[in-house]
C-alpha positions in Angstrom: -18.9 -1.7 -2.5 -18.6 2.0 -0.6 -15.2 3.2 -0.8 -15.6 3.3 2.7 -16.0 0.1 3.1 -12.8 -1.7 1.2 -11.5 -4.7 2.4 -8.0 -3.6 3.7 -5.6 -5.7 2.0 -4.1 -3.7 -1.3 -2.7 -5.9 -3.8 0.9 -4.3 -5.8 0.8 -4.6 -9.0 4.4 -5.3 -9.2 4.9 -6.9 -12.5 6.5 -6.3 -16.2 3.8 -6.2 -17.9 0.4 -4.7 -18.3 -1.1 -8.3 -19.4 0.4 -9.8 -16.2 -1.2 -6.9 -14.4 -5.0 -6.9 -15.9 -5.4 -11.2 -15.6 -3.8 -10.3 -11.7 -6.9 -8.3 -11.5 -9.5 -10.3 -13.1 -8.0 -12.9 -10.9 -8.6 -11.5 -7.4 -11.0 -8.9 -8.1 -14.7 -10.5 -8.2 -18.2 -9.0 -8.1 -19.6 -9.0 -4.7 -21.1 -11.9 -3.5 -19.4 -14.2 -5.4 -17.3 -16.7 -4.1 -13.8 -16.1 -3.5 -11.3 -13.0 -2.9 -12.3 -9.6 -3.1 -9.9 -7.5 -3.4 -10.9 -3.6 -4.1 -7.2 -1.5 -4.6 -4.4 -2.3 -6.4 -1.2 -0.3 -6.4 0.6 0.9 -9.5 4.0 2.2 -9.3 6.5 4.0 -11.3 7.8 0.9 -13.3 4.3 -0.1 -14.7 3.5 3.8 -15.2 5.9 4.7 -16.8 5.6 1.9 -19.5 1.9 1.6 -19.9 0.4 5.5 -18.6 -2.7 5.9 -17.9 -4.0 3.6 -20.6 -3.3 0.8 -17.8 -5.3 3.1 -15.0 -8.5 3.1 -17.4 -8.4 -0.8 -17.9 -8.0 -1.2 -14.8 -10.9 0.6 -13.6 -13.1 -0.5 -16.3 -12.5 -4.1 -14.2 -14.5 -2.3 -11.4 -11.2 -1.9 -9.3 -9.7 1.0 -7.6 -6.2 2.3 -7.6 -3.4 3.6 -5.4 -0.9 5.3 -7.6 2.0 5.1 -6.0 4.0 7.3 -7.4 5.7 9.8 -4.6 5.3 12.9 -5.8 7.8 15.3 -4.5 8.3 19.1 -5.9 7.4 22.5 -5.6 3.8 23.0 -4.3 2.3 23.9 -7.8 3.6 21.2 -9.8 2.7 18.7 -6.7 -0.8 19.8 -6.6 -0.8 19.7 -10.7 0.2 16.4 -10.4 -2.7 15.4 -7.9 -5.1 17.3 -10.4 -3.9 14.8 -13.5 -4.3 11.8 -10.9 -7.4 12.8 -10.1 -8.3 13.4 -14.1 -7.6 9.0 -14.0 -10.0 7.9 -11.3 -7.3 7.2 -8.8 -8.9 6.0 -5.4 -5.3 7.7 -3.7 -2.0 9.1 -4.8 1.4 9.3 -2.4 3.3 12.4 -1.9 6.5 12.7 0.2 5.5 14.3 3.5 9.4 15.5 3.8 8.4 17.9 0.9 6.8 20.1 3.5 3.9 21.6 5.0 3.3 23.8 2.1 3.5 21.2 -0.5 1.5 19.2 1.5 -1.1 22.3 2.0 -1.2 22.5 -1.9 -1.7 19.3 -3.1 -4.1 19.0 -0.2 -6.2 21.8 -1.5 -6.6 20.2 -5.3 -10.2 19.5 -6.0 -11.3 16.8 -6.9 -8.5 15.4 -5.9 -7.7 11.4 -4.5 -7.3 10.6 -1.0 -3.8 11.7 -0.4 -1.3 9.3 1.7 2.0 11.2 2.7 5.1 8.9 2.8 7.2 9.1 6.3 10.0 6.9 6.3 10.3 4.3 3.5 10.3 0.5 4.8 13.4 0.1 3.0 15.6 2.4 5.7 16.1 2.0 9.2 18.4 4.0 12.3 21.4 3.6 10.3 20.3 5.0 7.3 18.6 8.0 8.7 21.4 9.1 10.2 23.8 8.8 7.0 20.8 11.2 5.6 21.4 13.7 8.6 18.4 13.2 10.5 18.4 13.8 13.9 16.5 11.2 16.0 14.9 7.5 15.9 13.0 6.6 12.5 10.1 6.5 15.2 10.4 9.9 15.7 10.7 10.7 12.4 7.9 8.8 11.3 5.4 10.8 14.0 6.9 14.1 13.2 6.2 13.9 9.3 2.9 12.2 10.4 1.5 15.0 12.2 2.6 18.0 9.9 0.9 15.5 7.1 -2.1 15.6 9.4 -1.9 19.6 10.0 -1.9 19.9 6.3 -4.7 18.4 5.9 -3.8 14.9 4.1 -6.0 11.8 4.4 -3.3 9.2 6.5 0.3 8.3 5.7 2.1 5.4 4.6 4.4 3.8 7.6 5.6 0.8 8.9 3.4 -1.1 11.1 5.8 -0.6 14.2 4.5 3.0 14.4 0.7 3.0 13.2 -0.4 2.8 16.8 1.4 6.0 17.6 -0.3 7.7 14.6 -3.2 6.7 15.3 -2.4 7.7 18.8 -0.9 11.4 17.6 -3.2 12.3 14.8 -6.6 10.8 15.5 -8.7 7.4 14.6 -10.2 8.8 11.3 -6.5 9.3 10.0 -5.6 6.9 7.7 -2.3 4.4 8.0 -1.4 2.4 5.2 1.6 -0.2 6.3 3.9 -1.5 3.0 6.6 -4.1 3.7 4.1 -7.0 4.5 5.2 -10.4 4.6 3.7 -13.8 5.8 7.1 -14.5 7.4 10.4 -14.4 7.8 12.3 -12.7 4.1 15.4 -11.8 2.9 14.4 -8.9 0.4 14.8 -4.7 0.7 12.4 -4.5 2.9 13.8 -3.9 6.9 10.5 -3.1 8.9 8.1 -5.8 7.9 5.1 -7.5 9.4 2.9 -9.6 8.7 -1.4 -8.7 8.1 -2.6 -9.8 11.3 -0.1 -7.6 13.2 -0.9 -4.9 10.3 -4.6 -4.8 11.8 -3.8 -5.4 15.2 -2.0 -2.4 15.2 -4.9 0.1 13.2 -3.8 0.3 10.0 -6.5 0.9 7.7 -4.9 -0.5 4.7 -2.0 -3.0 4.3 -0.1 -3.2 1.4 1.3 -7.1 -0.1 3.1 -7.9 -2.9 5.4 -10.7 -3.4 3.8 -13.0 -1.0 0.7 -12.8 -3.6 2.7 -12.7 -6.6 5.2 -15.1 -5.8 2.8 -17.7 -4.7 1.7 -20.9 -6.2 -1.9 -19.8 -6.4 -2.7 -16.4 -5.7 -6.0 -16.7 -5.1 -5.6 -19.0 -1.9 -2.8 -16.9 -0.8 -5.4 -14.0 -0.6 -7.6 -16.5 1.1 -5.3 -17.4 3.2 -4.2 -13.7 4.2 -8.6 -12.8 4.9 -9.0 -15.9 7.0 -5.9 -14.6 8.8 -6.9 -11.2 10.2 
């Protein structure tokens, strides 16, 4: 399948072990045309990363499945764009950087080639009003979230990660071809670290291009019909 043409649901990889992650991705990823889920990106974050390297990204790619590394970078331009340069070394489909590092930072890692499609993070899902505010910043998290947005844009990133309450007004403020990927994803109601969550259908309602689950999957009886279940949705 093009890489233009993934399916927009990414699957986290948010379990202990590297085992539990590879049969998660035999699981749901299947060859095309077969019968069942499809699902083309996975994310790995720091926890699995940092226990299993890039040994994990290789298997994972030799199962014919593509990777967000979710990993945040945030530092000085050079070692940011180093950073996207290694990521890049693994076959990584995208990589995250924090968009509050700046427009240079941005600007660097942007300029890495090859490099993965690079997603910079506006306002974790985890914070709201309240929190900003303890952190100093002036403003609505809305405001916040289009502000970093646009100087991630002007940098010349591929799309940001944000909640699904302000996709539109990226999309809106930076342009169609911009990229959205929405975390915090739930098929309901939840009482977990997550503050701005919504579920897929409001995900795509709302343009994002990618829409990231994890518990809802990993938690569920039977993953595979919960991924059903979440297609047939939207």
């Amino acid at each position: 399948m093009s890489k233009t043409q993934m399916k927009p649901l990414i699957v986290a990889l948010d379990v202990e072990t590297d085992r539990e992650a590879l049969a998660l991705v035999r699981r749901l990823r299947l060859p095309a045309g077969q019968a069942g889920p499809q699902v083309d990106l996975f994310k790995v974050g720091p926890i699995l990363f940092l226990k299993y390297g890039g040994a994990l990204l290789k298997a994972i790619r030799s199962e014919g499945a593509e990777i967000f590394l979710d990993l945040k970078f945030h530092d000085i331009p050079s070692v940011v764009r180093k950073s996207v340069e290694r990521a890049a070394e693994w076959g990584v489909y995208s990589a995250t950087i924090h968009a509050s590092g700046g427009a240079a930072m941005m600007r660097e890692a942007a300029a890495a080639s090859p490099r993965p499609k690079l997603w910079g993070v506006t306002v974790l899902t985890s914070l709201d009003q309240k929190d900003l505010q303890a952190l100093g910043v002036s403003g609505g998290v809305t405001e916040q979230v289009q502000r970093l947005a646009k100087l991630a844009a002007h940098a010349g990133l591929d799309g940001v990660i944000a909640s699904v309450r302000e996709a539109a007004g990226i999309k809106a403020a930076c342009g169609k071809d911009f990229q959205v990927v929405t975390p915090g994803i739930r098929l309901g109601a939840t009482a977990d670290d997550q503050k701005r969550t919504q579920t897929p259908v409001q995900a795509v309602q709302a343009g994002a291009d990618f829409f990231v689950m994890g518990r809802p999957i990993l938690e569920a009886a039977d993953p595979v019909k919960a991924v059903e279940q979440i297609y047939q949705s939207i």
